[in-house]
C-alpha positions as CSV (number, residue, x, y, z in Angstrom):
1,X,7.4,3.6,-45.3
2,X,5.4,0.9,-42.8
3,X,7.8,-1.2,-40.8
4,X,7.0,-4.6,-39.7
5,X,7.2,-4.7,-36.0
6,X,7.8,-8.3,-35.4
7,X,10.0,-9.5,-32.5
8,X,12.3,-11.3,-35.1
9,X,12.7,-8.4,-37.5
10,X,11.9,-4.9,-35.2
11,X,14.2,-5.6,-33.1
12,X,15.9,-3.3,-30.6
13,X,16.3,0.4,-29.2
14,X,18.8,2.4,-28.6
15,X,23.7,9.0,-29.2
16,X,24.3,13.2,-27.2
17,X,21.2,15.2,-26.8
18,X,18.8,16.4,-29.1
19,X,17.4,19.0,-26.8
20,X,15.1,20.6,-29.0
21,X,12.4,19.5,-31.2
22,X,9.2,20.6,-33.0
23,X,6.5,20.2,-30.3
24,X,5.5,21.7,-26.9
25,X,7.6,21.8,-23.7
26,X,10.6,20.9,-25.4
27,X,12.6,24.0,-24.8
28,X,12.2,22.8,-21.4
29,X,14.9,19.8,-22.1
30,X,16.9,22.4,-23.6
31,X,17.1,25.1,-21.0
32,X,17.9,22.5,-17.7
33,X,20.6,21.5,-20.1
34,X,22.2,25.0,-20.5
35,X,21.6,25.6,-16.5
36,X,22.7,22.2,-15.4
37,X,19.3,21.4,-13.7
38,X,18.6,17.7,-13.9
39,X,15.5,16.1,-12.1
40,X,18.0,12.5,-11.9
41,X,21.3,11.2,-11.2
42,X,22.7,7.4,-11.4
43,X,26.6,7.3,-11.8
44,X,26.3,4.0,-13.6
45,X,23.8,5.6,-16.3
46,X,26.3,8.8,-16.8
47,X,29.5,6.9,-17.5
48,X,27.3,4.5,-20.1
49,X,26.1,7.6,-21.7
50,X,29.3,8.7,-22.0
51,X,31.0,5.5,-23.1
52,X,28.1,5.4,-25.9
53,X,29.7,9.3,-26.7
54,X,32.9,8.1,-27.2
55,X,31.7,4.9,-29.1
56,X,29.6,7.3,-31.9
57,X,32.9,9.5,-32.0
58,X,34.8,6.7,-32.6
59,X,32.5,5.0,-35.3
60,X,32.1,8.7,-37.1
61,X,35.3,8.2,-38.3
62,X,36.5,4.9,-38.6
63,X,35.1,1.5,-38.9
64,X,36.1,0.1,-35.6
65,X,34.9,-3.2,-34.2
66,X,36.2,-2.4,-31.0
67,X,33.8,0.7,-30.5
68,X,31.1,-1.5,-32.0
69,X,31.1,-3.8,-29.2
70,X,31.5,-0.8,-26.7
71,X,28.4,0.5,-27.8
72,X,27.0,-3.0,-27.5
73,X,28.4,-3.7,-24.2
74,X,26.8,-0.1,-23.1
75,X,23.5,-1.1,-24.2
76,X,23.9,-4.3,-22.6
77,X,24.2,-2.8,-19.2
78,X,21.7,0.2,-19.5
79,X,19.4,-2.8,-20.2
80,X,20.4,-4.6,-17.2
81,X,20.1,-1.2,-15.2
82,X,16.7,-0.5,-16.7
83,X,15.1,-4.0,-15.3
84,X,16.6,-3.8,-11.8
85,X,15.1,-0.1,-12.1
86,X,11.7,-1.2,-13.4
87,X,12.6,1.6,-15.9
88,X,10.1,-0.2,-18.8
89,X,6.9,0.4,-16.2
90,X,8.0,3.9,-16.0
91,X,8.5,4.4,-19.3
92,X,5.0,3.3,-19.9
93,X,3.3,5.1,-17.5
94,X,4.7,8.3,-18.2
95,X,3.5,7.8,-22.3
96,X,0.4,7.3,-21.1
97,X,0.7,10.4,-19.3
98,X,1.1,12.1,-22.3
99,X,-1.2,10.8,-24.3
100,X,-3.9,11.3,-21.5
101,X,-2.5,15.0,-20.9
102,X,-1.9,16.0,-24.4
103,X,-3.1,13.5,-26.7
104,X,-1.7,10.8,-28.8
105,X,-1.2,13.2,-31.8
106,X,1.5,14.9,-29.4
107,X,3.2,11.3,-29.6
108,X,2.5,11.3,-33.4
109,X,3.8,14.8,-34.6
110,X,7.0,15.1,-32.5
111,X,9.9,15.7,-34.9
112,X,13.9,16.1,-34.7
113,X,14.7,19.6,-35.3
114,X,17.0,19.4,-38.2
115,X,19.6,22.7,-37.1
116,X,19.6,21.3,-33.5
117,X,20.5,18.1,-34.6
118,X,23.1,19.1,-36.8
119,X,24.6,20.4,-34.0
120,X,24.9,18.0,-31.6
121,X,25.9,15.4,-34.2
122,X,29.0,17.7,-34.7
123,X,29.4,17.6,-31.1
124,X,30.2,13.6,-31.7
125,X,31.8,13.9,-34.6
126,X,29.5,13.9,-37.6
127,X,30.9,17.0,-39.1
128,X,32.7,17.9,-42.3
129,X,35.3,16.4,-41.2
130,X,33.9,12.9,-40.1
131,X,34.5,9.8,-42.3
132,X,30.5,9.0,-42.0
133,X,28.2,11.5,-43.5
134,X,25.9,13.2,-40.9
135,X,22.9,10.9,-40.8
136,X,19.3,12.2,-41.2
137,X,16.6,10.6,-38.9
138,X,14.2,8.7,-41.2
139,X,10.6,10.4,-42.1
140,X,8.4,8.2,-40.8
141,X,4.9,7.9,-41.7
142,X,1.6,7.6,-39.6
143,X,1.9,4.0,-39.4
144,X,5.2,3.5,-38.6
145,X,4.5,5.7,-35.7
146,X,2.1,4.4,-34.5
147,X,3.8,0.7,-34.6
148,X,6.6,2.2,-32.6
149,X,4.1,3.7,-30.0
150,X,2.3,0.8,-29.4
151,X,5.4,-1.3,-28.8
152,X,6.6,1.2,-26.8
153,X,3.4,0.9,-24.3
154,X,3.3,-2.6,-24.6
155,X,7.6,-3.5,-23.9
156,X,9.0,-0.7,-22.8
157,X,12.9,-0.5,-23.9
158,X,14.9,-3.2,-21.7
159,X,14.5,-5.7,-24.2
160,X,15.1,-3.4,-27.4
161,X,18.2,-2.4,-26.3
162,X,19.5,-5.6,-25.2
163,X,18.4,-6.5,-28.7
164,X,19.9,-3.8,-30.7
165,X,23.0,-4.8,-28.5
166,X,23.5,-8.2,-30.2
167,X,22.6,-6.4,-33.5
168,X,25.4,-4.3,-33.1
169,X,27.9,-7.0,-32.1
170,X,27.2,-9.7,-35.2
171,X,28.1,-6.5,-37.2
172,X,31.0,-5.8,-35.0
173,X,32.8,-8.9,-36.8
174,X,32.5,-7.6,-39.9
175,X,33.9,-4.1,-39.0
176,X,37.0,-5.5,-37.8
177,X,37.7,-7.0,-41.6
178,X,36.9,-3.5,-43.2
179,X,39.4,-1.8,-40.6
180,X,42.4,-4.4,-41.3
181,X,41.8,-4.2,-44.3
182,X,42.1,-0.3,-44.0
183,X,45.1,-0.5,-42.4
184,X,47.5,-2.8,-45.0
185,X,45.5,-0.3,-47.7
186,X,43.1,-2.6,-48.6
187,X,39.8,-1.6,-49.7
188,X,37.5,-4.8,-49.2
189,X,34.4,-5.5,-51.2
190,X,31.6,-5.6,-48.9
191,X,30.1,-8.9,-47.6
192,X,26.9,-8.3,-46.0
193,X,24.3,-10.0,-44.6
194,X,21.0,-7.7,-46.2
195,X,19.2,-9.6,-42.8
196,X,21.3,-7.6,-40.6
197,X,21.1,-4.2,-42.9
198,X,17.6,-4.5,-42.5
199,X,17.4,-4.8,-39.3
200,X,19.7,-2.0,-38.4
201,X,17.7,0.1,-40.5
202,X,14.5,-0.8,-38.5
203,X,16.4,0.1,-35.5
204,X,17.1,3.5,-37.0
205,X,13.4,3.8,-37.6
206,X,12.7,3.2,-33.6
207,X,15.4,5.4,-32.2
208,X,14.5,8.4,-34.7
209,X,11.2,9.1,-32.7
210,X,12.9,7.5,-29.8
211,X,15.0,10.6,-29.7
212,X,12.2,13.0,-30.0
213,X,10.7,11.6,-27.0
214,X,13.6,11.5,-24.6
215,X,14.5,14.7,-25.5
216,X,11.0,16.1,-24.5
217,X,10.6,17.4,-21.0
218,X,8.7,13.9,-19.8
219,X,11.6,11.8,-19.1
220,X,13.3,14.5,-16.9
221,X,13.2,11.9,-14.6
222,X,15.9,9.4,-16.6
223,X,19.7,10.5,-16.6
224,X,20.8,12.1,-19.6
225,X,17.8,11.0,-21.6
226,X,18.8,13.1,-24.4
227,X,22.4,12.0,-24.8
228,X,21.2,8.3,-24.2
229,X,19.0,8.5,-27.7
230,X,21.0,10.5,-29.0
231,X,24.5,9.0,-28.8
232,X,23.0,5.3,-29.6
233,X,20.7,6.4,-32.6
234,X,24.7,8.2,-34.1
235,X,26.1,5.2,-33.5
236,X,23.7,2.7,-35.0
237,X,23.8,4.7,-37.7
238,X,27.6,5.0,-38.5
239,X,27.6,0.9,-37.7
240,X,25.8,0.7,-40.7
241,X,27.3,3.3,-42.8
242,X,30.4,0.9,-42.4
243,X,28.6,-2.4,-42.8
244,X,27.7,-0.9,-45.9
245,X,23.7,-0.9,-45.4
């Protein structure tokens, strides 16, 4: 599955953690979970993490606008935050890192692991009891990753995630009518826009091997890197579960 990685149709970034995956180091993530060690702290970052929590939670089981456009709003800001915090250089620099450490295969084969993420999904929600069906991150082939790589060297994330923002709110609207229509026991026929479908799925594309490397022991230095990916990839996903993508 290539994806086009245009700025008009890739468009975007950005649900908990994810704190282990297939790949070196990552128990690392993992373990300063469970002890509480973090190598960062920014009180602005933790409550939008945990606004983006409560937005997946809410989306897991119901299709609320109104939790849409809080997980827009959140992206919004963490995209303001990362510019005044020159977070895209950063993010660059420690990729290449990486890649000059370990190699750009490391980039290439990092993968979700499935029981972990199960887990944490539950944690938001996406359990047997959830209105959404647990989502499964996307296999992605060789070039796909290596789309997502390269724009990651080249951009950073500011911009993806103020994209992804405005992504989320045009589908907001349309949540609203499924959830009145919920609520006077109304099922409604879908009207969707397959332009925004596909977009959302692209975004799922990005933030699928966006997880895998926040959740690696490189970004120590971000707040709650795991929970950032993690919590916005959940509820991407469950916004277009309910737009009917």
């Amino acid at each position: 599955m290539s994806v086009e990685v245009g700025r008009r149709v890739f468009v975007g970034s950005v649900a908990t953690g994810l704190p282990l995956f297939v790949g070196g180091g990552a128990g690392l993530a993992w373990a300063q979970r469970q002890s509480g060690t973090r190598g960062a702290q920014d009180a602005v970052v933790v409550q939008l993490v945990s606004d983006m929590k409560r937005a997946a939670r809410g989306l897991s089981n119901a299709p609320s606008g109104e939790q849409a456009r809080r997980l827009a709003a959140s992206l919004r800001l963490l995209s303001a935050w990362a510019v005044s915090n020159q977070i895209d250089a950063r993010v660059k620099e420690t990729l290449r890192d990486v890649i000059e450490r370990q190699g750009r295969q490391v980039l290439l084969r990092r993968e979700v692991d499935p029981s972990m993420f199960r887990k944490e999904a539950g944690d938001l929600g996406f359990d047997s009891t959830a209105a959404v069906p647990l989502p499964q991150p996307p296999a992605l082939d060789d070039p796909t990753r290596e789309a997502i790589i390269a724009d990651l060297l080249a951009n950073g994330v500011s911009s993806r995630w103020k994209a992804i923002a405005d992504l989320v709110e045009v589908a907001a609207a349309s949540l609203d009518r499924t959830a009145s229509g919920r609520s006077r026991g109304i099922t409604l026929v879908a009207q969707t826009d397959p332009s925004i479908c596909r977009m959302l799925n692209q975004e799922l594309y990005y933030l699928s091997l966006q997880m895998a490397f926040w959740c690696a022991p490189w970004f120590y230095w971000v707040p709650e890197p795991c929970g950032l990916s993690t919590s916005a990839y959940l509820g991407v996903a469950a916004v277009a579960w309910w737009y009917s993508c």
